[in-house]
N, C-alpha and C positions, 0 to 999 in steps of 0.2 A: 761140615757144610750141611745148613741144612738143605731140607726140598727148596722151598721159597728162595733162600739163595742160589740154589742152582738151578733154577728156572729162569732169576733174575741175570745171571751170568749168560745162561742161552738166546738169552733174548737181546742182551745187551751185542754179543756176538754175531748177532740176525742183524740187528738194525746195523750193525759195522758193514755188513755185509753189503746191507740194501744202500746202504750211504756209496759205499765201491761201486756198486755197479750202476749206480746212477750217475755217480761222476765219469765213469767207462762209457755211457750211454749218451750224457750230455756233450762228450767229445766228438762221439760220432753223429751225432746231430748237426754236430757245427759243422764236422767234413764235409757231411751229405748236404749241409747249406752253400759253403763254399763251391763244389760242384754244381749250383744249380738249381736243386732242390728244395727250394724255401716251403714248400706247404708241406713239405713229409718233415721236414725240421722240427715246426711249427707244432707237427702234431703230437711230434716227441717229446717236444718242450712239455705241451699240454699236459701229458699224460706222467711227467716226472714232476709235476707240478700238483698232482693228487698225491705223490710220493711223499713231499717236503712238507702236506697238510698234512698227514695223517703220523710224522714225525712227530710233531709236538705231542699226540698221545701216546705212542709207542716211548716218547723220554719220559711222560707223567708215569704210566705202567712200571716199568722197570723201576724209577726211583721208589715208587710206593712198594712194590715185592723187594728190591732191596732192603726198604726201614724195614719191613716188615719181619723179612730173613733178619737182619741185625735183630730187631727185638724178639723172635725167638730161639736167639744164642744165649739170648738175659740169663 
């Protein structure tokens, strides 16, 4: 394995991660909606809402270190 592949692997693992605890997050959002809550919801929404934008680069990343690890296995 090389580095690039296993930086592409860590990070592929990270964003697993960040995906978990956002879906974890966005539940309790909804609870503390259901209670009452709507503006602390709302800000949670918000703020897992720069999470889901900044996904689409963290998947460009990792796919481009992955090609990258694949072509220096060549």
């Amino acid at each position: 394995m090389t580095n690039t592949t296993l930086i592409a692997s860590l990070f592929d693992r990270l964003n697993q991660n960040q995906l978990a605890l956002s879906a974890a997050v966005e539940e309790l959002s909804n609870w503390v909606e259901q209670r009452g809550s709507a503006g602390i919801a709302n800000n949670v929404r918000g703020v897992l809402e720069t999470l889901d934008e900044n996904l689409v680069y963290i998947r460009q990343g990792i796919a481009e270190l992955t090609v990258a690890g694949s072509l220096g296995q060549s």
